[in-house]
C-alpha positions in Angstrom: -19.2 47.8 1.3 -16.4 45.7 -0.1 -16.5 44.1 -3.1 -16.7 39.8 -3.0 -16.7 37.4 -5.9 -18.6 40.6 -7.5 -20.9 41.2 -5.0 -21.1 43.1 -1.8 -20.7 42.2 1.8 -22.3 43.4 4.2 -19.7 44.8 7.3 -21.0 45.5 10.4 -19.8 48.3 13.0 -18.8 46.4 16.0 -17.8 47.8 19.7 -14.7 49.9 19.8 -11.8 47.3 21.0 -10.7 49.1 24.8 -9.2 52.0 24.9 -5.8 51.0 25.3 -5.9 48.7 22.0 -7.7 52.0 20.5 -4.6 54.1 22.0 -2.1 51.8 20.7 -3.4 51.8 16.9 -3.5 55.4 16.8 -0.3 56.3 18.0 1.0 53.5 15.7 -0.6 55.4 13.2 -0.4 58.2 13.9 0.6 60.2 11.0 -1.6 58.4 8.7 -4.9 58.9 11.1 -4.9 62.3 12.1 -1.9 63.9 9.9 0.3 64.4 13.1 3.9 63.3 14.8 4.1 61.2 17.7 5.5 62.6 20.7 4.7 60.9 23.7 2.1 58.0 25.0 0.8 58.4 29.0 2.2 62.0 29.5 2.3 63.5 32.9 2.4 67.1 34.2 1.2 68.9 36.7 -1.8 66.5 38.2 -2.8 64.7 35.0 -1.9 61.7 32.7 -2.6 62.6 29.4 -3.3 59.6 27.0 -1.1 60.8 24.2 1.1 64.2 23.0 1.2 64.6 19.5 2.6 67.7 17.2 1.1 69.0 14.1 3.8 70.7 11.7 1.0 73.0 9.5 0.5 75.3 12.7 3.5 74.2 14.5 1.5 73.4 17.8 1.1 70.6 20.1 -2.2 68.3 19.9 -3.8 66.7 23.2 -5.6 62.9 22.3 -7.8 61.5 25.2 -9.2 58.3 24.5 -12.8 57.4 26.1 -14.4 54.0 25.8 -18.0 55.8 26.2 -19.8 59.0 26.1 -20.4 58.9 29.3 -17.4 61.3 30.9 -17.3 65.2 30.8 -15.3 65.6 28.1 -15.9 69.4 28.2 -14.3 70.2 31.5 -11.7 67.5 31.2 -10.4 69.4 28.1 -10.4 72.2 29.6 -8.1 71.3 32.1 -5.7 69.9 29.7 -5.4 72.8 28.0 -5.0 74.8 30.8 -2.6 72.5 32.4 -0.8 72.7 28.9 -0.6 76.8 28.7 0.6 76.9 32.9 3.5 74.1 31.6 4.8 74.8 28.6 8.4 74.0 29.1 7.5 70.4 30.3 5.9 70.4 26.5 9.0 71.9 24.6 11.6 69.7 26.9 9.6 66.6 25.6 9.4 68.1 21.9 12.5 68.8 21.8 14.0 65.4 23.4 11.5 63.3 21.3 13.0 64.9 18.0 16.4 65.9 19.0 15.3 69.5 18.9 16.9 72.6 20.6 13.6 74.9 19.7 12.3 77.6 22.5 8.9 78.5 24.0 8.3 81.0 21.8 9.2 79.2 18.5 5.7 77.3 19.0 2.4 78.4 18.2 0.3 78.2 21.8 -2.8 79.8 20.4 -3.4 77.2 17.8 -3.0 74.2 20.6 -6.0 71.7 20.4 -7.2 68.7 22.3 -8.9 65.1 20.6 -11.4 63.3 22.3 -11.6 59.4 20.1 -14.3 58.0 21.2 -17.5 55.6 19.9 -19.6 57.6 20.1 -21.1 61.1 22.1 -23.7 62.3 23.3 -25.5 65.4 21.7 -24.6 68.0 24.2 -21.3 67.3 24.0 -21.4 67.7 20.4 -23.1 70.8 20.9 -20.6 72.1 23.5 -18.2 71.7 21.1 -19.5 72.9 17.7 -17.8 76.2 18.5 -15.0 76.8 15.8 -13.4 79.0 18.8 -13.3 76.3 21.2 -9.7 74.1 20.1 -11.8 70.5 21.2 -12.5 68.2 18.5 -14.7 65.1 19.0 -13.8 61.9 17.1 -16.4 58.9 16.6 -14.2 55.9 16.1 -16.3 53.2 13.9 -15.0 49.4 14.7 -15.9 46.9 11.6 -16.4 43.1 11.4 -13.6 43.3 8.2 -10.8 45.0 11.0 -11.6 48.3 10.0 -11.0 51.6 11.4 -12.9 54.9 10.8 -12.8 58.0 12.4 -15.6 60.6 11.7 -14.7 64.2 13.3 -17.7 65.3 14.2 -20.2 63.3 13.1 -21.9 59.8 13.6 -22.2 56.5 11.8 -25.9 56.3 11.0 -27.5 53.9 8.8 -27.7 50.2 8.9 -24.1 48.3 8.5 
């Protein structure tokens, strides 16, 4: 709770803002939310869109990010067919890599077994956080927490309990 005239107020968590305006803030922010570079926003290959491509440096691999107003899609399957769709098109990964930051690097100069995909969503339901609570399976669930003061949080794996 922030501090006011030295008291507290009271924020409330509000409904996440669409997915696009969700989409936007994060990729604009990138680096500061989830620690990762920006590579490309409504990425195509093969049969699927795929909200936004990022790269993290620490394991030199790239990062998935699907944005979900609800809980209500099949994350599960959905991931894995992005990361399928990633390992079956790799150079269509490195080509936009390597155009994004001027970049010559080769297939095998990135780390594919460390590749990951981000759901951001409000909230999910327990079995997907079940299906997921697997530290060999490279999905990570995100509750993204909305507040009254134009706040942001993400909670990896978790939920915002409690009264607001």
């Amino acid at each position: 709770l922030p501090l006011k005239d030295s008291g507290l107020v009271r924020i409330k968590l509000v409904i996440c803002p669409k997915e696009k305006r969700l989409q936007n803030l994060i990729e604009d922010n990138i680096s500061l939310t989830l620690g990762i570079n920006f590579i490309a926003s409504e990425f195509t290959v093969g049969k699927y869109r795929m909200d936004t491509i990022g790269y993290d440096t620490e394991v030199q691999s790239f990062i998935i990010i699907e944005y979900k107003k609800t809980s209500k899609y099949s994350v599960i399957d959905q991931g894995y067919a992005y990361l399928n769709t990633l390992v079956n098109h790799k150079a269509d990964f490195v080509l936009a890599y390597n155009e994004k930051f001027n970049r010559t690097k080769r297939i095998n100069e990135f780390d594919w077994s460390q590749v990951k995909v981000i759901f951001i969503a409000q909230s999910f339901d327990e079995y997907q956080k079940d299906a997921v609570n697997n530290p060999e399976l490279p999905i990570d669930l995100y509750e993204a927490g909305w507040f009254t003061n134009n706040v942001l949080s993400l909670n990896w794996g978790g939920s915002f309990y409690g009264r607001f």
